[in-house]
C-alpha positions in Angstrom: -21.7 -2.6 5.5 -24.8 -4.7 5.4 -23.3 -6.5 2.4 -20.1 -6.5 3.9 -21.6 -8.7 6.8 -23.4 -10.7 4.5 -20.5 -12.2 2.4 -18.5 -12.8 5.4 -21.8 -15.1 6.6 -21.2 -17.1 3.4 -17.3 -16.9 2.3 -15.9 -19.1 4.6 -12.1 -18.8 4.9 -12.1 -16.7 1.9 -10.7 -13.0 2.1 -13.3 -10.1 1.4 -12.2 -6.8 0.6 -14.5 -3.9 0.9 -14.2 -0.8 -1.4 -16.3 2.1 -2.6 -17.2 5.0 -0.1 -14.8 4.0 2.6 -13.3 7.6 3.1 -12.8 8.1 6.9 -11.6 6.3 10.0 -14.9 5.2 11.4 -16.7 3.3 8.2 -13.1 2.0 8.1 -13.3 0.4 11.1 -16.7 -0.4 10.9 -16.1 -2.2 7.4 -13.7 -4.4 9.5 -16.0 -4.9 12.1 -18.3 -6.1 9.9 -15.7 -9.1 8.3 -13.7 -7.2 5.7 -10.4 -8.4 5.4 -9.0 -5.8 2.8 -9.9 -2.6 2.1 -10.1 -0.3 -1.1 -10.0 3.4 -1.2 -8.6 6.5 -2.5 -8.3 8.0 0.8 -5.7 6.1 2.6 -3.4 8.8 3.6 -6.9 10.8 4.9 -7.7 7.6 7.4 -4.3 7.1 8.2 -3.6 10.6 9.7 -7.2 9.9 11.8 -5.9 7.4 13.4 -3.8 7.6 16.5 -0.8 5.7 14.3 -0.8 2.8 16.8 -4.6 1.8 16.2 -3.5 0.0 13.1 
């Protein structure tokens, strides 16, 4: 997440997708929280069913 809120510091207007060990709701919405703009992971389905379906 660190690095997360590190390239947002210095990317400007530019997108930043975060990706690799983002498996549950909560580092999901942490990685946003931190700048991310996209996320990648394998466990999309897994997060989505954590949510409350109006969350996102």
């Amino acid at each position: 997440m660190s690095d997360v809120k590190m390239m947002k510091s210095v990317s400007g207007k530019l997108p930043i997708k975060a990706s690799g060990g983002v498996s549950n709701y909560m580092e999901f919405t942490q990685m946003v929280e931190a700048g991310a703009t996209r996320i990648g992971t394998s466990k999309a389905l897994s997060i989505y069913l954590q949510t409350s379906h109006n969350e996102l």
